[in-house]
Structures are given as structure tokens and as C-alpha cells.
DSSP file (Angstrom, degrees, kcal/mol; ACC not computed):
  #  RESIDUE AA STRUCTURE BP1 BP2  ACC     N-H-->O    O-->H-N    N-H-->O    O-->H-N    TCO  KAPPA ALPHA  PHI   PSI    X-CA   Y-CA   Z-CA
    1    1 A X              0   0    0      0, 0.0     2,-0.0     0, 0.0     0, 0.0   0.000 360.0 360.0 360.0 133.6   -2.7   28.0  -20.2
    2    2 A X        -     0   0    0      1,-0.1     2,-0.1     3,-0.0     3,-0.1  -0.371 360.0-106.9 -54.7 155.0   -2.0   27.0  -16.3
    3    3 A X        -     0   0    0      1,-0.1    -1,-0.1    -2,-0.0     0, 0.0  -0.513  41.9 -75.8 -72.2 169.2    1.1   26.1  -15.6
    4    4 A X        -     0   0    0     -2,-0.1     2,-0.5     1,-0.1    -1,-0.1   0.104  43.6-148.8 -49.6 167.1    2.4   22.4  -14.9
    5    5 A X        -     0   0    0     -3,-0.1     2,-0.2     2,-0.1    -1,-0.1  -0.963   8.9-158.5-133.4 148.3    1.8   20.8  -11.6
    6    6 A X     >  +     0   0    0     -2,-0.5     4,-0.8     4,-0.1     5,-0.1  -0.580  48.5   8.2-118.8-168.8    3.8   18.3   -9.6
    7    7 A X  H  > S-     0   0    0      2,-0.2     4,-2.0     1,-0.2     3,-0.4   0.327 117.2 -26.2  -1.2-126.9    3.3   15.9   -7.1
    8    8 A X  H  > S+     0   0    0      2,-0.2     4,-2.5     1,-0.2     5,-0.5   0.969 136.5  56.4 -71.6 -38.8   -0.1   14.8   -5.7
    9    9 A X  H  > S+     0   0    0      1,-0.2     4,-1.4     2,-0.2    -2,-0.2   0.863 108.4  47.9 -41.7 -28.1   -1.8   18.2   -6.6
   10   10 A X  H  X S+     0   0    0     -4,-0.8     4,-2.9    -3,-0.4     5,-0.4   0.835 114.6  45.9 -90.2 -52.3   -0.7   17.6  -10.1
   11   11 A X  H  X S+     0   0    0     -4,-2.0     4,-2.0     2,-0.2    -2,-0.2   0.994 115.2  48.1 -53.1 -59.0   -2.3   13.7   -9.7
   12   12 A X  H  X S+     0   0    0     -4,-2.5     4,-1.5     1,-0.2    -2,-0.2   0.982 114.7  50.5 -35.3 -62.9   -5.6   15.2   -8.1
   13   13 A X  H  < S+     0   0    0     -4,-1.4     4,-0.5    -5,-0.5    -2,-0.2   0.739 109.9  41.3 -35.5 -54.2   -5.7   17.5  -10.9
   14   14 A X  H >X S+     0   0    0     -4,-2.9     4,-2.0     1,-0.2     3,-1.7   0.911 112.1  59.3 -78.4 -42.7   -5.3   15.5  -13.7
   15   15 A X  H 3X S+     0   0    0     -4,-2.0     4,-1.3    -5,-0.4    -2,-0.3   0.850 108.0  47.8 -50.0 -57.1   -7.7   13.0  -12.0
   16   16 A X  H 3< S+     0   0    0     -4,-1.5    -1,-0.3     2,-0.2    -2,-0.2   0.550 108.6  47.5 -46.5 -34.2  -10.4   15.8  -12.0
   17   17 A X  H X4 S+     0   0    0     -3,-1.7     3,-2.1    -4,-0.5    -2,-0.2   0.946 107.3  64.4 -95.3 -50.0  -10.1   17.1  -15.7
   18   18 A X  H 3< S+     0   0    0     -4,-2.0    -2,-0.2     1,-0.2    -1,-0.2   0.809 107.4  45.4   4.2 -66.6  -10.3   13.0  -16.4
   19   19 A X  T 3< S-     0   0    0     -4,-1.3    -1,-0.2    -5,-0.2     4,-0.2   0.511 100.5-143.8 -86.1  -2.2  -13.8   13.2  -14.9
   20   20 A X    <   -     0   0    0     -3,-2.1     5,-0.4     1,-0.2     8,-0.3   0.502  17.7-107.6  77.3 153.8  -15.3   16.0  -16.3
   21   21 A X  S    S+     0   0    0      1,-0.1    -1,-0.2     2,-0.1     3,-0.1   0.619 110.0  65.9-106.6  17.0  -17.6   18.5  -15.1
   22   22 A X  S    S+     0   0    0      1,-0.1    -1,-0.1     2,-0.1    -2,-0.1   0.361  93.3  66.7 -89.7 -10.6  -20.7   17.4  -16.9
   23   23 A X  S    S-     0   0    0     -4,-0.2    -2,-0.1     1,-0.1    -3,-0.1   0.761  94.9-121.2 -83.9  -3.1  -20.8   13.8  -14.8
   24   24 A X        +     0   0    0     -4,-0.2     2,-0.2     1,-0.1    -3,-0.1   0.890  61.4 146.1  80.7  35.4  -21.6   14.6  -11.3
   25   25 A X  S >> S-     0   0    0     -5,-0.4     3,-1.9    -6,-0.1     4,-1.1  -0.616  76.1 -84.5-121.4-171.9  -18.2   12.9   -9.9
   26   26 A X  H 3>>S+     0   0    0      1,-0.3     5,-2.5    -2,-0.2     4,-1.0   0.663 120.2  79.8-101.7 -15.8  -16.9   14.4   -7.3
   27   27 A X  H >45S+     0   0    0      3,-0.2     3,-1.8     2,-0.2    -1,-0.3   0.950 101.2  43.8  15.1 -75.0  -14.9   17.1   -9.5
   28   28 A X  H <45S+     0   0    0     -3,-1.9    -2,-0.2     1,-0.4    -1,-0.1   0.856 117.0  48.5 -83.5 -25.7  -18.2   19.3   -9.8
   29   29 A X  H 3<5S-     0   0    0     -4,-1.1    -1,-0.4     2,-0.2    -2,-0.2   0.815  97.3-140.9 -87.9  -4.9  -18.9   18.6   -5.9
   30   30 A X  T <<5 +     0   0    0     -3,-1.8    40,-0.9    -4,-1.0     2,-0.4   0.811  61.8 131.9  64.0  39.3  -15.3   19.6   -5.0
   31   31 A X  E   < -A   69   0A   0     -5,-2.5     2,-0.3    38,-0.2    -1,-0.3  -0.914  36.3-173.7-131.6 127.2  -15.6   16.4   -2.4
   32   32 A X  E     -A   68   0A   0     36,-1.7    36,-3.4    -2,-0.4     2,-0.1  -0.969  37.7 -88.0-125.8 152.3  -12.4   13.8   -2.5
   33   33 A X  E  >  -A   67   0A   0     -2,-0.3     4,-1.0    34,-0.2     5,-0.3  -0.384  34.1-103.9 -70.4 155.0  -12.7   10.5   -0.4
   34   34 A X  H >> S+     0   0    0     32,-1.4     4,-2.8     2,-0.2     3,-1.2   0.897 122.6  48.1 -35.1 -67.2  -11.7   10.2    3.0
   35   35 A X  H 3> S+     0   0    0      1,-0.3     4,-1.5     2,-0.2     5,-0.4   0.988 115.4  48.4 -48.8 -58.2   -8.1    8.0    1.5
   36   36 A X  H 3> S+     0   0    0      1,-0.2     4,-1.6     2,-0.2     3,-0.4   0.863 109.8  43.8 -49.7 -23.7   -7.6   10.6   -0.9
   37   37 A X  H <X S+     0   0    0     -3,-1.2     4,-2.8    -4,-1.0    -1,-0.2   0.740 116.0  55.4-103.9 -25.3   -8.0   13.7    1.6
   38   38 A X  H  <>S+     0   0    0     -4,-2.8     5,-1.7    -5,-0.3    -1,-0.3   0.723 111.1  48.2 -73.4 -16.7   -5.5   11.3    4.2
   39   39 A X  H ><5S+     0   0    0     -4,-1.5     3,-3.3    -3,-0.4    -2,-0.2   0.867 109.3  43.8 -93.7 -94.9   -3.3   11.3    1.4
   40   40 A X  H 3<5S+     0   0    0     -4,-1.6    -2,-0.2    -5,-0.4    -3,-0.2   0.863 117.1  50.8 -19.3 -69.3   -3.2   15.0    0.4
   41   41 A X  T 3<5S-     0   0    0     -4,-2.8    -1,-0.3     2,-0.1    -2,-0.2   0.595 111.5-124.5 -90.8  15.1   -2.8   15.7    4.0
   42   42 A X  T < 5 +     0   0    0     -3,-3.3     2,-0.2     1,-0.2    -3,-0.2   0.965  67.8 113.7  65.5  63.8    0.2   13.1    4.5
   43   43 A X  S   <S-     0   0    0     -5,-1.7    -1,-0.2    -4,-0.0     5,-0.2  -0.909  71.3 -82.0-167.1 131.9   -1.5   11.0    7.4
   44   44 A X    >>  -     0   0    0     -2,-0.2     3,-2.8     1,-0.1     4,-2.3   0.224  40.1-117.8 -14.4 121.0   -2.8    7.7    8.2
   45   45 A X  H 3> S+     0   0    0      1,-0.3     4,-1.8     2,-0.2    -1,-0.1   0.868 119.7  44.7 -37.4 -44.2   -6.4    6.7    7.1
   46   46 A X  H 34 S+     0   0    0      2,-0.2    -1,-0.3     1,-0.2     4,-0.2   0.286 102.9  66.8-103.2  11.7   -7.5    6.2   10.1
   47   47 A X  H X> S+     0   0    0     -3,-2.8     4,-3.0     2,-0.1     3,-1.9   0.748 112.0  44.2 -56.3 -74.4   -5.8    9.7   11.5
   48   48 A X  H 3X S+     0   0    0     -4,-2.3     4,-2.4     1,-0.3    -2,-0.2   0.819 103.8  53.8 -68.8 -11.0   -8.1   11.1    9.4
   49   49 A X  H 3X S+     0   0    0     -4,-1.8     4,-1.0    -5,-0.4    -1,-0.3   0.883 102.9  60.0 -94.6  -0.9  -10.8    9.5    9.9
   50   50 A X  H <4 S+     0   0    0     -3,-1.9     6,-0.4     2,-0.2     4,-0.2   0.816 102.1  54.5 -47.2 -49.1  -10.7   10.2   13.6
   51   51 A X  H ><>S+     0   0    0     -4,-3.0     5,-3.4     1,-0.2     3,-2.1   0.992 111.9  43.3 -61.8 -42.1  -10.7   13.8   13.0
   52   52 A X  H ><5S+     0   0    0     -4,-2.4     3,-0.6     1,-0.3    -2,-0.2   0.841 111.5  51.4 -71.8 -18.0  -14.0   13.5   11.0
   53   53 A X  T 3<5S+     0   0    0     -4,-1.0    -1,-0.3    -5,-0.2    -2,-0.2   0.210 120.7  36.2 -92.8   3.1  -15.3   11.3   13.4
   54   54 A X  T < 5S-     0   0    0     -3,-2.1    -2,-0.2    -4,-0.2    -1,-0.2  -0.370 120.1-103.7-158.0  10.6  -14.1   14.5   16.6
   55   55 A X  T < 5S+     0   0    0     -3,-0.6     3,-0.2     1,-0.2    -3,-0.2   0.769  89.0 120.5  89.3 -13.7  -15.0   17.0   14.4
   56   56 A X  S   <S+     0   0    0     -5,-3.4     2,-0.6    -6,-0.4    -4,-0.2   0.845  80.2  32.2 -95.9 -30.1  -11.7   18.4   12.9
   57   57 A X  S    S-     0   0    0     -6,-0.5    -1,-0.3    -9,-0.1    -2,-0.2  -0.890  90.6-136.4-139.5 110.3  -12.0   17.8    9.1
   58   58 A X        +     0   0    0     -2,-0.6     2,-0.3    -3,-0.2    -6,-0.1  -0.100  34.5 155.4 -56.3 166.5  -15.5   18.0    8.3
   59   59 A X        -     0   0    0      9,-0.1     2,-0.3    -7,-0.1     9,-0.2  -0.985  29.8-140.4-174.5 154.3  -17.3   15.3    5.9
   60   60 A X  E     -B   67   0A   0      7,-2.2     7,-2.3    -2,-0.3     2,-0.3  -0.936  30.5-116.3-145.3 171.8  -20.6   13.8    5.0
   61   61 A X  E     -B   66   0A   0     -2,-0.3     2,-0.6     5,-0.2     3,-0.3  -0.966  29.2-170.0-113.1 101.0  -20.9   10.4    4.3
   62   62 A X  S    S-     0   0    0      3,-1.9     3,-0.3    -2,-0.3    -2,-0.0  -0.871  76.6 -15.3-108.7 101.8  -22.2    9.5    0.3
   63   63 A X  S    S-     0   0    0     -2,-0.6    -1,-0.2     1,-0.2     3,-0.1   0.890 136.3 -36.8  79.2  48.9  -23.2    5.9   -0.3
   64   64 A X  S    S+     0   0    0     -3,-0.3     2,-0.4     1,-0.1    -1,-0.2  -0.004 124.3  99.9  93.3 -37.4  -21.4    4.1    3.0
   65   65 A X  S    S-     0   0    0     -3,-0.3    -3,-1.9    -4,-0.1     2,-0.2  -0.844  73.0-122.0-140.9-172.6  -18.3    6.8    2.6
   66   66 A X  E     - B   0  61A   0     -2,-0.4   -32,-1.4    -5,-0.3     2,-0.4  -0.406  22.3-173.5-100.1 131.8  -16.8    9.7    3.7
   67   67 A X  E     -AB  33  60A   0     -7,-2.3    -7,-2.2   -34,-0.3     2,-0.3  -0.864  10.9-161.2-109.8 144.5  -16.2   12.5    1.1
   68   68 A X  E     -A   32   0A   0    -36,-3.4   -36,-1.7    -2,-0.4    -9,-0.1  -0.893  23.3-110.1-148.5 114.3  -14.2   15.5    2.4
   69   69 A X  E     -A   31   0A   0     -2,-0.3   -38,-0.2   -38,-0.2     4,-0.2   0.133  12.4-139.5 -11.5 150.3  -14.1   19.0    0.7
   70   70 A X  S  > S+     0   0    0    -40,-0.9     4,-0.5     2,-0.2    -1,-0.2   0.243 107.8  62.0-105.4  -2.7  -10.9   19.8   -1.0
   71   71 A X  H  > S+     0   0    0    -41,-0.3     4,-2.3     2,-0.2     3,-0.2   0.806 105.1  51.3 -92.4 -32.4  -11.5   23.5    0.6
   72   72 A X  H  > S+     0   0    0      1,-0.2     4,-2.3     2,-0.1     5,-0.2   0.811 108.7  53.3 -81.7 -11.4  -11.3   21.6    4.0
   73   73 A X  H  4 S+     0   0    0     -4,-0.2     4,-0.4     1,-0.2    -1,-0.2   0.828 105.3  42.1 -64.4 -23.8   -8.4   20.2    3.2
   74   74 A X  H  X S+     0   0    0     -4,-0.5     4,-3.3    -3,-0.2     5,-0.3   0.789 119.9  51.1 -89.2 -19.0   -6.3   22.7    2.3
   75   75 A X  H  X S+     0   0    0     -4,-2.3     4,-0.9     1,-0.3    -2,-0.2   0.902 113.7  43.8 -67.6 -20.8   -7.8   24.9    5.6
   76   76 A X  H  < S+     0   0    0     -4,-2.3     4,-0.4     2,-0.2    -1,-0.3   0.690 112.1  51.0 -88.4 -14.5   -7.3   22.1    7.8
   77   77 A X  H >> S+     0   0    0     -4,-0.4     4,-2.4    -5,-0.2     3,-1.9   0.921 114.7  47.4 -72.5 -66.8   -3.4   21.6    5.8
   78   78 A X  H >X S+     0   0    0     -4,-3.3     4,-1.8     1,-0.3     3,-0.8   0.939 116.0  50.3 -57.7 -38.6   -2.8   25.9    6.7
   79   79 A X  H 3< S+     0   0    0     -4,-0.9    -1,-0.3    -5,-0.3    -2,-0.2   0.805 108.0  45.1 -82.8  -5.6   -4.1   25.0   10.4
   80   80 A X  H <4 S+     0   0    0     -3,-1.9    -1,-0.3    -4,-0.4    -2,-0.3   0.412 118.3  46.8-123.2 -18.7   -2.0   22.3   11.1
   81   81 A X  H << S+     0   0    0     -4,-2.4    -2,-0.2    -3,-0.8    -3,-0.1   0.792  86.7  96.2-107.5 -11.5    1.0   24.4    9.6
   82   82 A X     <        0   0    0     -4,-1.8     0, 0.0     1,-0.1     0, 0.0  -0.388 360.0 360.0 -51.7 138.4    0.4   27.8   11.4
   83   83 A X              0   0    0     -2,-0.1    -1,-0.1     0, 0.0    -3,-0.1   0.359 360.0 360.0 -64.6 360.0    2.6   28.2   14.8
């Protein structure tokens, strides 16, 4: 068994096993919207969508919005805390 999780990781998390990995929801693609990934990285919506919009936190755009990897999130979280 994992152990517990707190704060938003523990809210993603739970949000994820919620959705299964047999629907296709954005779980199985590893892809959170653009609010969620502004969230997670504790910045304005429209911070972040400036970066996808310059290039710094990659995205594609599925049905009018922005989906953003949860792998670029935490790499773009480690770049933005490196000295």
C-alpha cells in the first residue's frame, strides 16, 4: 500500500484514481489542464499560460484547451527551484 498524500498532490491523486485508467481521461494521458498545472505550480492562470504561449511549459491544445503534462510540471517546478 502507498503511503498517504497531502495537499494538492494528494487532491490530484485522488482525482486520478476517481477516473480510472480504462476511460481515456486525462489520468491515462498523464495531461492536467492548463488551471490545474497553474495550480500545482502556485501561479496565476494566465502566468501560466504565458509560458505555454513563450514556450516554457509545453502543452497542446485538446478540444479549445490547453492540457499540460504532469512530467512538465514537476520539471518546470525543479527548474524554477534550482539556483
Amino acid at each position: 500500500m502507498t503511503p498517504p498524500r497531502e495537499g494538492r498532490a494528494a487532491q490530484r491523486h485522488l482525482a486520478e484514481v476517481g477516473r480510472g485508467s480504462h476511460n481515456g481521461g486525462v489520468a491515462t494521458r498523464g495531461r492536467v489542464s492548463l488551471y490545474e498545472a497553474a495550480e500545482e505550480l502556485g501561479v496565476h492562470y494566465q502566468t501560466a499560460y504565458r509560458w505555454v504561449r513563450r514556450g516554457v511549459l509545453p502543452a497542446v491544445k485538446v478540444n479549445g484547451s490547453y492540457e499540460v503534462a504532469v512530467a512538465a510540471i514537476d520539471e518546470l517546478r525543479r527548474d524554477r527551484q534550482a539556483p
